[in-house]
FIVO-846219 format. One line per field, with one value per residue (C-alpha): x, y, z; residue number from 1. Coordinates in nm, 2 decimals. Example, Ala and Ser with C-alpha at 12.3 -4.5 7.8 and 13.67 -1.06 7.14 Angstrom:
BEGIN
u (1.23/1.37)
v (-0.45/-0.11)
w (0.78/0.71)
num (1/2)
This chain:
BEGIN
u (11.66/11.38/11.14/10.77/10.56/10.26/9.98/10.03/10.41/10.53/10.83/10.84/11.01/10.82/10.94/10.76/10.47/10.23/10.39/10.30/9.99/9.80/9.55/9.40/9.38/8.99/8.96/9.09/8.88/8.55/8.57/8.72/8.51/8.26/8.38/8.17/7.87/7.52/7.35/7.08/6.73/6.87/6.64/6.69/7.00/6.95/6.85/7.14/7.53/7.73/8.12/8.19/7.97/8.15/8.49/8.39/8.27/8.64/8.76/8.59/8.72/9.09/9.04/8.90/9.20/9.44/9.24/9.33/9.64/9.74/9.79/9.52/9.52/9.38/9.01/8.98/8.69/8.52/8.58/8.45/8.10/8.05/8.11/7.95/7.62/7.48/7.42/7.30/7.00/7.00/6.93/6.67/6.52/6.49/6.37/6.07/5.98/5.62/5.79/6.15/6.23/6.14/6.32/6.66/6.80/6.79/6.99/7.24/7.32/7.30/7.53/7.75/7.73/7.77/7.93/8.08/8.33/8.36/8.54/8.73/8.88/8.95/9.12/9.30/9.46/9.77/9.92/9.87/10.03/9.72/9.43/9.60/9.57/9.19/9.15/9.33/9.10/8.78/8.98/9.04/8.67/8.52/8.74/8.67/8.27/8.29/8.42/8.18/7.85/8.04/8.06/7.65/7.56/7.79/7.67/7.29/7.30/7.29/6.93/6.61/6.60/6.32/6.22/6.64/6.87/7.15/7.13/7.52/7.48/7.80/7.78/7.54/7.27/6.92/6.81/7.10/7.04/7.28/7.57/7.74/7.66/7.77/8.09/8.23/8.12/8.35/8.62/8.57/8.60/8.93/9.07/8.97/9.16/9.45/9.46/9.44/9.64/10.01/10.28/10.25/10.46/10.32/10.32/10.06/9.86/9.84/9.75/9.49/9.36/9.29/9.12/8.90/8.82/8.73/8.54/8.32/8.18/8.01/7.87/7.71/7.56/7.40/7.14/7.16/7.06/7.12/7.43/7.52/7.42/7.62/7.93/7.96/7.90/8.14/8.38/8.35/8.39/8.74/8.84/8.81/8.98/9.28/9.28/9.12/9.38/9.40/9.00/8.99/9.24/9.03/8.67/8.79/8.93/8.63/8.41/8.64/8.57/8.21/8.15/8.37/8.26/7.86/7.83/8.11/8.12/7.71/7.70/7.38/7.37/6.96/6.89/7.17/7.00/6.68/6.79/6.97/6.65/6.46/6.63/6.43/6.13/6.05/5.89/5.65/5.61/5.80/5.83/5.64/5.97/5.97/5.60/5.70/5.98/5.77/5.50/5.72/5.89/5.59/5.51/5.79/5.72/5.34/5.53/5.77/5.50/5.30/5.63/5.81/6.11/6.15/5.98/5.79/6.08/6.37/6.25/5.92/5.87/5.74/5.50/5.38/5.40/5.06/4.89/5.06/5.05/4.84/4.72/4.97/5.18/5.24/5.29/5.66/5.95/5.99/6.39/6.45/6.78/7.13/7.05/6.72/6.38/6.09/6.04/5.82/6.01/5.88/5.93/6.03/6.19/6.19/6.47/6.55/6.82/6.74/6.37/6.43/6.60/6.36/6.06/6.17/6.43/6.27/6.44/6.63/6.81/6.87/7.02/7.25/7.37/7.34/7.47/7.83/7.82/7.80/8.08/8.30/8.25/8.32/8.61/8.72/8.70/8.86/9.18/9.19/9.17/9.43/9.64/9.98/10.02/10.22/9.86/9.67/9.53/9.43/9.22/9.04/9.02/8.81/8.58/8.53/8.40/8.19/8.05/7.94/7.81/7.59/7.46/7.34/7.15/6.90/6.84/6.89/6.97/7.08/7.03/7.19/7.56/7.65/7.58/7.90/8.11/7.93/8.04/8.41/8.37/8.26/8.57/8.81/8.62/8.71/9.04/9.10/8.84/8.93/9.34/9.43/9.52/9.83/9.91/10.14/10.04/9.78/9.90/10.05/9.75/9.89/10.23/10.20/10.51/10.28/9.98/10.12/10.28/10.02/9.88/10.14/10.24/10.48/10.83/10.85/10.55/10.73/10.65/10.64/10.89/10.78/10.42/10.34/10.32/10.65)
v (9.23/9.47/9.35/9.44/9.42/9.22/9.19/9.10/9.17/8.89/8.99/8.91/8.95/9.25/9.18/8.79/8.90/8.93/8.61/8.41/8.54/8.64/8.38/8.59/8.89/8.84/8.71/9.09/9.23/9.02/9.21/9.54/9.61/9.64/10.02/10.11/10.29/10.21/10.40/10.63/10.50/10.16/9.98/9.67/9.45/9.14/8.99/9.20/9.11/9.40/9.43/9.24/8.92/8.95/8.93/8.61/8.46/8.52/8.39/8.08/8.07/8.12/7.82/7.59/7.70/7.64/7.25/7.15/7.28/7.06/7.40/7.38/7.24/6.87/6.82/6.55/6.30/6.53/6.85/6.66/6.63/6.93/7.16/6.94/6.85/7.18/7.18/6.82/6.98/7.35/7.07/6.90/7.22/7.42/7.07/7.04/7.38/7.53/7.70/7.52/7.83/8.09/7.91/7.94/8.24/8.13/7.84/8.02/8.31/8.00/7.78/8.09/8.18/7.86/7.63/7.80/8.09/7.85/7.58/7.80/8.01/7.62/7.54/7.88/7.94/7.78/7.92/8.19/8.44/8.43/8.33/8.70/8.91/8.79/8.89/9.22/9.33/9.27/9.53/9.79/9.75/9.80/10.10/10.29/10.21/10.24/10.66/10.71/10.57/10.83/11.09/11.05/11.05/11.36/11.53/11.41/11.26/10.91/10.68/10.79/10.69/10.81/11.08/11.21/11.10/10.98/10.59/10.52/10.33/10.36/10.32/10.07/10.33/10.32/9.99/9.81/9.92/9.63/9.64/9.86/9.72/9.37/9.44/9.68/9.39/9.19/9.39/9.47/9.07/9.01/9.32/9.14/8.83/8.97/9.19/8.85/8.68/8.52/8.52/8.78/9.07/9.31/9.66/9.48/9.37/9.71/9.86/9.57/9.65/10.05/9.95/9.74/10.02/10.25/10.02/10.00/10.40/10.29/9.96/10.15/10.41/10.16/10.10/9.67/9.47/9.18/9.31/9.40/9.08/8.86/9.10/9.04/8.67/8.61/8.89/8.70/8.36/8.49/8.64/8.32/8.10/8.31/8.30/8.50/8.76/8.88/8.88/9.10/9.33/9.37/9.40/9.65/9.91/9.85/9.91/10.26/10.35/10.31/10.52/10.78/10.78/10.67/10.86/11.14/11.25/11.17/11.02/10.92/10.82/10.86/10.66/10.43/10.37/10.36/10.09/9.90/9.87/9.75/9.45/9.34/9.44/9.19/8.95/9.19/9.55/9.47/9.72/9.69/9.59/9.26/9.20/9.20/8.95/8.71/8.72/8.64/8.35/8.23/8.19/8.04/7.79/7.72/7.67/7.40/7.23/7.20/7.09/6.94/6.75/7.01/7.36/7.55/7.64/7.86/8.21/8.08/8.26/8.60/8.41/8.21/8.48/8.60/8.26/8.20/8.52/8.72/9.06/9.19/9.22/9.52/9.63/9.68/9.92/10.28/10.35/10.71/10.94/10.91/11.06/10.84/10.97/10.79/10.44/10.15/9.83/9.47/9.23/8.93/8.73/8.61/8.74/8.48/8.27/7.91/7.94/8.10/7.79/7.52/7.70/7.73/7.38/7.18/6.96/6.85/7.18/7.27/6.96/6.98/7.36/7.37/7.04/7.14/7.45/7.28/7.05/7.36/7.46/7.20/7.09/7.45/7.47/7.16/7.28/7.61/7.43/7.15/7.29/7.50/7.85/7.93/7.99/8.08/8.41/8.22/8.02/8.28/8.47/8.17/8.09/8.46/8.57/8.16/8.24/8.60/8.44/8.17/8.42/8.66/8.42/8.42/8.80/8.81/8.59/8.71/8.97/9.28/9.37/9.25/8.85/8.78/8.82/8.56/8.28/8.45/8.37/8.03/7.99/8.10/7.89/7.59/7.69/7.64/7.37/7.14/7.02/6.93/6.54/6.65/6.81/6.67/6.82/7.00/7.32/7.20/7.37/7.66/7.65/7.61/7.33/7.04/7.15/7.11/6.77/6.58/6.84/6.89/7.27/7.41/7.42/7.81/7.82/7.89/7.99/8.34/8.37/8.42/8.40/8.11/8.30/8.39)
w (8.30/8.36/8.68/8.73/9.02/8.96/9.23/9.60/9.55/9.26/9.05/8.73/8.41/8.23/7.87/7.90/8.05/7.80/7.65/7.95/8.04/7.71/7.74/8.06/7.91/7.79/8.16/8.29/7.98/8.16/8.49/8.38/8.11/8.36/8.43/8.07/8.17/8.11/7.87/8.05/8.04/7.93/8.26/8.11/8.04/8.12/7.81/7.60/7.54/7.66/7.66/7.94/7.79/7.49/7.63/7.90/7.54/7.40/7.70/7.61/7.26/7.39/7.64/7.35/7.16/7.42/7.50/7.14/7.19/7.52/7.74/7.99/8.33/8.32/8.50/8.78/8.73/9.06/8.83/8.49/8.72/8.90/8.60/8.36/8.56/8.53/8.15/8.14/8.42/8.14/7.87/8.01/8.18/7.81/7.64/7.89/7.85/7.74/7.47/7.38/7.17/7.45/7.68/7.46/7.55/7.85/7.82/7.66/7.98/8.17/8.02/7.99/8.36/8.53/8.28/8.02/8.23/8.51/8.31/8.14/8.45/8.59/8.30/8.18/8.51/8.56/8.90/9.19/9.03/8.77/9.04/9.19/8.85/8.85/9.18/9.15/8.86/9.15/9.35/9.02/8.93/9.30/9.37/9.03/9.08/9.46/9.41/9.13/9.42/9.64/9.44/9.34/9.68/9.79/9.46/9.51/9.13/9.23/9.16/9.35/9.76/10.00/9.76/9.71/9.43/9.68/9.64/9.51/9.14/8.99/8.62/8.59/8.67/8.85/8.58/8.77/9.15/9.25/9.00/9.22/9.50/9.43/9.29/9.54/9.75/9.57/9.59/9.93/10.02/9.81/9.97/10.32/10.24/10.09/10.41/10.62/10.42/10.59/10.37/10.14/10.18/10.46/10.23/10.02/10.32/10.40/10.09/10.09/10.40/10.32/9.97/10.23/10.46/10.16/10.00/10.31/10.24/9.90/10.00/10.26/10.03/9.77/10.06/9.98/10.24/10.12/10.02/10.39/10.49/10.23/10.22/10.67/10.66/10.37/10.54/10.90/10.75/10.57/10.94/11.12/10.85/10.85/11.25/11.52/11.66/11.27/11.23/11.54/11.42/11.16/11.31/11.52/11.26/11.09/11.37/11.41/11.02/11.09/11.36/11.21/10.87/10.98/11.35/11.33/10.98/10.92/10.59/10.52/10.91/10.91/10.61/10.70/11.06/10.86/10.63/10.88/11.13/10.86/10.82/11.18/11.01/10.71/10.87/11.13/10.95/10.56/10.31/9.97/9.84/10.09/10.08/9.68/9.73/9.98/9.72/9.44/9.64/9.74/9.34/9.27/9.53/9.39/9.05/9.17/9.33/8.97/8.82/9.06/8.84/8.56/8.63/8.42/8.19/8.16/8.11/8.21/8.59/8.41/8.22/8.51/8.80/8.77/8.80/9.09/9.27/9.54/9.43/9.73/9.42/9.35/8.93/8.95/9.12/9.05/8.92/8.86/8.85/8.80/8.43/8.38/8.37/8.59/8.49/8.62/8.62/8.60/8.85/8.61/8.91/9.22/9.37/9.49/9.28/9.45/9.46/9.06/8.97/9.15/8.99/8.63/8.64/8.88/9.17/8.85/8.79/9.12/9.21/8.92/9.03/9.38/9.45/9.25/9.45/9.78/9.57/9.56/9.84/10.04/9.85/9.90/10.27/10.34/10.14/10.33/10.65/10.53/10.32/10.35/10.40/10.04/9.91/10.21/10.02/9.68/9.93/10.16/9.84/9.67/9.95/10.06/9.73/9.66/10.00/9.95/9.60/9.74/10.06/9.82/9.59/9.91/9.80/9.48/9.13/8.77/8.55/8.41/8.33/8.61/8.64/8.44/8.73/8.90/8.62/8.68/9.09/9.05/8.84/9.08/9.36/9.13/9.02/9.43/9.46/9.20/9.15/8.85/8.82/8.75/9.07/9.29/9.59/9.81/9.68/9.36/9.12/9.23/9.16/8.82/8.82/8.80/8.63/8.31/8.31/8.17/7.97/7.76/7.86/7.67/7.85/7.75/7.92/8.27/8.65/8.76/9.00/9.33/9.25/9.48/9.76/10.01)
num (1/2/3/4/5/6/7/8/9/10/11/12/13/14/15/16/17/18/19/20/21/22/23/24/25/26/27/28/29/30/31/32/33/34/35/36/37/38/39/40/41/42/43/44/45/46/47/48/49/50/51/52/53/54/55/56/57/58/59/60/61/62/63/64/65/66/67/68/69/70/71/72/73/74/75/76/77/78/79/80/81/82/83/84/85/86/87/88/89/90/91/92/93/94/95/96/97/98/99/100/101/102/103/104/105/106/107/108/109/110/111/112/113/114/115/116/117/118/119/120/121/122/123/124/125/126/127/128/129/130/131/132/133/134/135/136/137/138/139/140/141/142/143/144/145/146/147/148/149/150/151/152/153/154/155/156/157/158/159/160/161/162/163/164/165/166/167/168/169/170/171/172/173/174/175/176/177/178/179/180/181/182/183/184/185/186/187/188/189/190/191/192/193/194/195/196/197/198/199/200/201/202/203/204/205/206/207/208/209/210/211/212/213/214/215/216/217/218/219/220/221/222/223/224/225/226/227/228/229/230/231/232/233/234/235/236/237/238/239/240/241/242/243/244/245/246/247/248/249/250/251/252/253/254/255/256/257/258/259/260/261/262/263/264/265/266/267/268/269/270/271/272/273/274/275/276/277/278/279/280/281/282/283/284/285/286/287/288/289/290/291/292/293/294/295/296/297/298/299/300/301/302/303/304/305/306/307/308/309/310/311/312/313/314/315/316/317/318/319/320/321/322/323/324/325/326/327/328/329/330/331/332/333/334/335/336/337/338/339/340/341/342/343/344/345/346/347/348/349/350/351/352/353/354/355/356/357/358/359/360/361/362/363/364/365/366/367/368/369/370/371/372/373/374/375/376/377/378/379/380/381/382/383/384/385/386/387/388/389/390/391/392/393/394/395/396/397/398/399/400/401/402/403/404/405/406/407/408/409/410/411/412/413/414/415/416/417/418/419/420/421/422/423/424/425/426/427/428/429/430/431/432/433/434/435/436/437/438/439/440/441/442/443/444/445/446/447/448/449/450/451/452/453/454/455/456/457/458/459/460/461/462/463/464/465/466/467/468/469/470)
């Protein structure tokens, strides 16, 4: 019998591994296709369906294939809700809109994002072993993205910073400022938790724990606050979960890769120090790129507070900003280099995903979303805590990435290539959220053995070995 090895150390029969696993293959396709470049020039992608949209969309199409053929893991009444909510809020949100039609394509992203992937991640996977592929492919994406930022900034083609084109991009190009950014932070959190992780096998701890510490160089080069910021809360959080002699092992060679790779090798050390102070300095000397963002929130606000239930509309900030701005607005952001010519960009949001979502969906939408999310993440954390060990990683694997999610939507909210991931994310934080009814125990959903029995799962349809974690 010929044996693979699949991530975090499972063996598995190689000749029935595409058998098994075929219905994630669109779910690999949706993170990994995110290693296409971006055309140059192409500033804007957020209203355009690029590889990685079409494959989640295929994803969906397998999952509704595999529902009507009883080979999905079986919803609780608590998973029902949370990922069902959110489109009843989309619904009413696009109906109650200026402009219904306008408001469409909105509906769509966000039913694919937070409804549509979501259910179909909770549904599709069936065990660790597959909640460990998904993550893997975060770890592939960030460390292929991650070398490309480094090589812009060592080669000085990266997008426009303080006058030098150093800022690391990736693929996703100067348009996209925080693609890169955001999923090397991704992969820098799974690598974390894997790292943490007890009872995997200590070789891939290891491994995990250097893909960590070299995804550290290009988060640091994309120059993302807010990035910073979400990646060392979510990173900390993942630290004291899986206990604190392990967390300080951690903080420590961390704190020895940064003054080595900051302080004794210099990269980007002044800019670096410069970027970092300003994070003091939003509230008494900001940037033009905070006093934009305060501005913008503070529209958002004076929007909700004209339509307080349902918001102006999906798609409807742009159309409203102005109305509801000060003229400490500034026209847009400069984006220049990594192969793209000067261009002024729109501000057409907020920044801000939770103020986004109360000014254009109302207390309505935002309840409906952010109330599953704390759902999730509640329900998440109190499995970590309570559960066994024989899935420790899934867990601080789910949280660390929800976590960095939900932190970040204070800086940011979606738009470009990018914002597909973040439908795959809340998947995986309700894959480990959610148990299927079926489930026979607290960490049943992820053994794969119970998940099917009222679903109807094939009997062919079998366990990887091992993959439940030694």
């Amino acid at each position: 019998m010929s044996l693979a090895v699949s991530p975090f150390g499972a063996r598995t029969d190689a000749s029935g591994l595409l058998r098994r696993h075929w219905p994630l293959l669109p779910l690999a396709a949706t993170v990994l296709l995110l290693l296409a470049p971006i055309a140059a020039g192409d500033a804007s992608t957020s209203g355009k369906i690029g590889p990685a949209d079409a494959a989640s969309l295929l994803l969906v199409l397998v999952c509704a294939v595999q529902a009507l053929r009883g080979r999905v893991r079986e919803l609780s009444p608590l998973g029902v809700l949370v990922l069902g909510v959110p489109a009843v809020g989309l619904a009413v949100a696009t109906a109650t809109a200026g402009d219904p039609y306008a408001a469409l394509p909105g509906f769509v992203r966000y039913l694919q994002v937070f409804v549509l992937v979501p259910a179909a991640i909770v549904l599709l996977v069936r065990d660790a072993g597959e909640f460990r592929l998904a993550a893997g492919c975060f770890v592939l994406l960030a460390l292929v993205q991650g070398a490309v930022g480094v090589v812009q900034f060592a080669t000085h083609t990266g997008a426009s910073y303080q006058g030098q084109d150093v800022r690391a991009v990736g693929t996703f190009g100067p348009g996209d400022v925080m693609g890169m950014a955001t999923v090397v932070a991704y992969g820098l959190v799974v690598a974390t938790a894997v790292a943490l992780a007890p009872g995997l096998p200590g070789r891939v701890r290891r491994m995990a724990g250097g893909a960590a510490l070299v995804l550290v160089v290009p988060l640091v080069l994309s120059f993302s606050r807010g990035v910073w910021i979400a990646t060392v809360g979510a990173a900390v959080l993942v630290m004291l979960l899986a206990g604190i002699r392990r967390a300080l092992k951690v903080l420590l060679a961390l704190a020895a890769a940064g003054v080595v790779l900051v302080g004794g090798l210099g990269v980007g050390s002044e800019m670096v120090a410069e970027r970092l102070t300003s994070i003091t300095q939003v509230s008494s000397a900001p940037d033009q790129s905070v006093t934009d963002r305060y501005t913008m929130w503070a529209a958002a606000e004076s929007m909700w507070r004209e339509r307080p239930a349902a918001g102006v509309g999906l798609k409807g900030f742009p159309a409203n900003r102005d109305g509801h701005s000060s003229l400490g607005l500034s026209s847009g952001s400069d984006t220049a280099g990594a192969g793209q010519a000067y261009i002024r960009q729109p501000l057409l949001s907020p920044h801000n995903m939770y103020l986004l979502v109360l000014s254009e969906q109302g207390l309505i939408g935002l309840t409906a979303l952010a109330g599953g999310w704390a759902a999730l993440l509640v329900a998440g954390l109190r499995r970590c805590v309570t559960g066994g060990s024989s899935l420790r990683d899934c867990g601080l694997v789910a949280i660390g990435l929800f976590v960095w999610q939900l932190t970040d939507f204070l800086y940011a909210d979606i738009g470009g290539p990018s914002t597909v991931l973040t439908g795959v994310v809340i998947g995986l934080a309700g894959w480990w959220a959610l148990p299927s009814r079926g489930d026979a125990g607290p960490d049943a959903a992820g053994s794969g053995s119970a998940a099917g029995g009222r679903t109807g799962l094939a009997a062919g349809l079998r366990v990887v070995p091992g993959a439940a974690g030694r």
